[in-house]
C-alpha positions in Angstrom: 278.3 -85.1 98.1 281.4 -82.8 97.3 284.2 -82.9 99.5 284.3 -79.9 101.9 287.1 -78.4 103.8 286.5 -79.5 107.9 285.5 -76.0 108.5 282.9 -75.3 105.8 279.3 -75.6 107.2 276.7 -76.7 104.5 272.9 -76.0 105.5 271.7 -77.0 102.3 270.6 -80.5 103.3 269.2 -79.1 106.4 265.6 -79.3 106.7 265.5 -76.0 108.9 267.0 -74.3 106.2 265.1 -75.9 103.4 261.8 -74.6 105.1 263.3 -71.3 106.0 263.2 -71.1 101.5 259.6 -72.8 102.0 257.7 -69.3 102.0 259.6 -67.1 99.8 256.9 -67.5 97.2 255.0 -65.2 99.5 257.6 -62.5 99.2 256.9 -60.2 96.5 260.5 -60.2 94.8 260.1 -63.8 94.9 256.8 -63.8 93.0 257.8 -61.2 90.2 261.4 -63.5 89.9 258.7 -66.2 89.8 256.2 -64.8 86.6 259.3 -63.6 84.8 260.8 -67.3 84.9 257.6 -69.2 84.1 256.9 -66.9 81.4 259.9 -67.7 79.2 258.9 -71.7 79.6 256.6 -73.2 77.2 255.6 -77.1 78.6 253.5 -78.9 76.1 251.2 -82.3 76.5 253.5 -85.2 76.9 256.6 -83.9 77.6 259.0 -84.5 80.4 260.3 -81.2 82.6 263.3 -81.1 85.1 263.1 -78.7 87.9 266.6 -78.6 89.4 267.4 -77.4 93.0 262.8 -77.4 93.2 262.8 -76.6 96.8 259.3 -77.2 98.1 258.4 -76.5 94.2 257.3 -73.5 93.6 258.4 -73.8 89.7 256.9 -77.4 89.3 254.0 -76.0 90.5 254.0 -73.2 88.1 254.9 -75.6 85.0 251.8 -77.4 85.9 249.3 -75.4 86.4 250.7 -73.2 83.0 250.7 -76.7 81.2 246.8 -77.5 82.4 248.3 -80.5 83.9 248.8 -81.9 80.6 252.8 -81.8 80.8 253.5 -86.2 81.6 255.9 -85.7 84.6 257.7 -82.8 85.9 260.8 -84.6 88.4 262.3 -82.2 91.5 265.4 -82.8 92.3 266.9 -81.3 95.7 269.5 -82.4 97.9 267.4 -81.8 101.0 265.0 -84.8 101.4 262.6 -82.7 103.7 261.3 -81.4 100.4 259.7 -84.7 99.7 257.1 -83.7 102.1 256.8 -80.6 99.9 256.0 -82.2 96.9 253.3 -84.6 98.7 250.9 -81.9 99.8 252.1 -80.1 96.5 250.5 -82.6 94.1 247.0 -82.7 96.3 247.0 -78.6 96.3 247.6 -77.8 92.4 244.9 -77.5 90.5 244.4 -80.0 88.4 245.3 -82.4 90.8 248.5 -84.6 90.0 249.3 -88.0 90.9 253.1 -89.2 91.9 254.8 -90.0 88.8 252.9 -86.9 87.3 254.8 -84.5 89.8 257.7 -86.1 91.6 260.6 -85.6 94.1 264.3 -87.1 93.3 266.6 -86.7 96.2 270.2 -85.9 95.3 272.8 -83.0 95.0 273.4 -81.6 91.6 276.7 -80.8 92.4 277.6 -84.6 91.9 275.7 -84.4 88.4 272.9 -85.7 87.0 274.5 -89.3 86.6 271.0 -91.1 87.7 269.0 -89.6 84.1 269.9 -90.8 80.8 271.1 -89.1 77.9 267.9 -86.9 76.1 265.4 -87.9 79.4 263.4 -84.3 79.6 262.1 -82.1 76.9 262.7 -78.8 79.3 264.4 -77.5 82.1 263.7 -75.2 85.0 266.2 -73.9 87.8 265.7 -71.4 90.5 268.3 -69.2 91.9 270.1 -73.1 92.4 272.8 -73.6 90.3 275.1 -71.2 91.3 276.0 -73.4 94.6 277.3 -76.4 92.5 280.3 -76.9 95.0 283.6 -77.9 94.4 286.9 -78.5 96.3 290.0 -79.6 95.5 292.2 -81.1 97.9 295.3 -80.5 96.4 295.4 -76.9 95.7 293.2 -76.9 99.2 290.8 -74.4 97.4 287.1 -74.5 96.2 286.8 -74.8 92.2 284.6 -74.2 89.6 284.6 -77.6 88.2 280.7 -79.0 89.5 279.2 -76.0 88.4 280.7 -76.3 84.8 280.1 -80.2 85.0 276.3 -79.6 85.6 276.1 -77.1 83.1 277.3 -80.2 80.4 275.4 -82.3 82.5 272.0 -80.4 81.8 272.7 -80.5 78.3 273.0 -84.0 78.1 270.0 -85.1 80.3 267.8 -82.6 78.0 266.7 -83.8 74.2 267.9 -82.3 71.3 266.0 -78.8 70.8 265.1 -78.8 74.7 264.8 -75.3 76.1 266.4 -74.5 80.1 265.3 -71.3 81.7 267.2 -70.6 85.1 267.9 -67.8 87.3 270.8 -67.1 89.4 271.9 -64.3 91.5 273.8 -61.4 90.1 277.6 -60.5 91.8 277.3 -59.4 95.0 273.8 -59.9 95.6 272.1 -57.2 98.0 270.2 -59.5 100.5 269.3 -56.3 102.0 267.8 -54.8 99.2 265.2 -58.3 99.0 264.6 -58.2 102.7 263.4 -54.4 101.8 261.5 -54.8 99.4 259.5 -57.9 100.8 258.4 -55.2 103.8 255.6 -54.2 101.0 253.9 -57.2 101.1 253.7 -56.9 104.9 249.9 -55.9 104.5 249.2 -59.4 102.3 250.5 -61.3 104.0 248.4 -64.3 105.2 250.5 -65.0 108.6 252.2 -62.1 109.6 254.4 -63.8 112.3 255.6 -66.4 109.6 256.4 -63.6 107.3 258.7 -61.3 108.9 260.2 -64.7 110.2 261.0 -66.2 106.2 262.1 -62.4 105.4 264.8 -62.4 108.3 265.7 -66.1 107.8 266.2 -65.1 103.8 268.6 -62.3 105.2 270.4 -64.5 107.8 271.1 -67.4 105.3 271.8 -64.5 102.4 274.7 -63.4 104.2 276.4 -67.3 104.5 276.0 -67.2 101.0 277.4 -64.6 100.0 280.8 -65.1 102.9 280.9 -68.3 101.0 280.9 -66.8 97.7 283.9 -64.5 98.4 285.7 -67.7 99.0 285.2 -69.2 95.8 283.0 -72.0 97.1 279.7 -70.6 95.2 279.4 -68.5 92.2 277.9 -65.7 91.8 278.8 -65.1 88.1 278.5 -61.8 85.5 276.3 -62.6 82.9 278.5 -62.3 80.6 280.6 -65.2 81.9 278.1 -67.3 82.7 277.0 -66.9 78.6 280.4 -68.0 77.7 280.2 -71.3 79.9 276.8 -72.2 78.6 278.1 -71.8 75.5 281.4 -74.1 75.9 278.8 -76.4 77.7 277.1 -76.6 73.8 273.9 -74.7 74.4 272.8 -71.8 71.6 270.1 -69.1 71.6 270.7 -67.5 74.8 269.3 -65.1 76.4 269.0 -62.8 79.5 267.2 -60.8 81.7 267.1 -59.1 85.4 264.5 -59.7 87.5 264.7 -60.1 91.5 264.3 -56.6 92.4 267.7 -56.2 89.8 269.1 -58.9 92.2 269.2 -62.1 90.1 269.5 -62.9 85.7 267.1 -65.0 84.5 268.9 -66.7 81.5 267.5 -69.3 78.4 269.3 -71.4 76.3 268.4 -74.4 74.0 270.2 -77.4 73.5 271.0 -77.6 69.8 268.4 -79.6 67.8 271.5 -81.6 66.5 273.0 -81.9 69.7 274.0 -84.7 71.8 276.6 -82.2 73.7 
């Protein structure tokens, strides 16, 4: 775990919080975020897919079903071990079925790296809206840093083979919580539990705002795309790319690991 500052509160690991993110999928910014970040990943039969920060795996689930269940494992890596329970009803509910080294939950914060995969372990990469709260402090100038969120960019590189593809999305500076919360009131009238709904949207809203406080203090990173491009770059990755999805509230960003790469 990073070190934090005695007054910095982290509900990541919090299962409350990791459940408030559980329904998201049903919001309708969520799901268009969703499509346009499966639709720039192509899993094949046999290969090996990372899904970083996987939540209750929205994105596994979405790598699975495009791959016809024919990808070998997808792994979900999340620092709150709630998720695990996730991933258990996950692999009876997709369609085709999965067993548990076919779809699998790894507990651990990325911010520490990926030190527990080997060098060229997965043939793709999948992130949602995740990276960007890589967390870093340093007790000598007493202020947060940039130096875990660089270090997993690298860190991706490594774990992925040589011509390996990563398709992420992150939120864009400043990130209008409100605007999200707004936009999920239109799919007030499909929603299958009303209640539950309006309770995920406000949740999304209340832990929005912590983000972003935190964000003005340099403990997450909410990056332009243009920066963020430069430090894939110096991490070694080539043929990026970009795009806004997220009611204009988040980039969706790909970039391949060099095919004679070992970064």
């Amino acid at each position: 775990m990073a070190t934090m500052t005695p007054e910095a509160v982290n509900y990541w690991p919090e299962s409350k919080c990791a459940k408030a993110f559980w329904g998201q999928h049903e919001l309708p910014a969520y799901q268009r975020l969703l499509t346009d970040t499966i639709s720039w990943c192509e899993p094949q039969p046999g290969q090996r897919w990372l899904d970083l920060g996987c939540g209750c795996g929205q994105l596994t689930a979405a790598l699975w079903r495009k791959s016809l269940g024919k990808v070998k494992q997808i792994v979900g890596l999340d620092c709150a071990g709630v998720n695990a329970v996730a991933f258990d009803h996950l692999r009876i509910t997709v369609d085709p079925k999965a067993g548990p080294e076919q779809i699998m939950f790894h507990h651990a914060n990325f911010s520490d790296g990926l030190g527990s995969f080997g060098e060229n372990s997965f043939d793709g990469a999948v992130s949602g809206l995740a990276i960007q709260y890589a967390e870093s402090f340093d007790d000598k100038t007493g202020a947060w840093t940039t130096t875990a969120y660089d270090h997993l960019l690298r860190e991706v590189c490594r774990v992925l083979r040589p011509g390996g593809w990563w398709t992420f999305s992150v939120n864009v500076p400043g990130p209008g919580w409100g605007r999200v919360a707004l936009a999920s009131l239109t799919g007030l009238w499909k929603a299958p539990r009303l209640t539950r709904f309006v309770k995920n949207s406000l949740r999304m809203w209340k832990y929005g705002r912590w983000l972003t406080k935190e964000a003005r203090r340099g403990r997450f990173h909410y990056l332009p795309v243009e920066e963020i491009v430069k430090r894939l770059e110096r991490a070694g990755f080539t043929a990026i790319e970009h795009r806004l999805s997220y009611v204009k509230q988040a980039y969706i960003l790909r970039c391949q690991k060099p095919c004679s790469s070992s970064c």
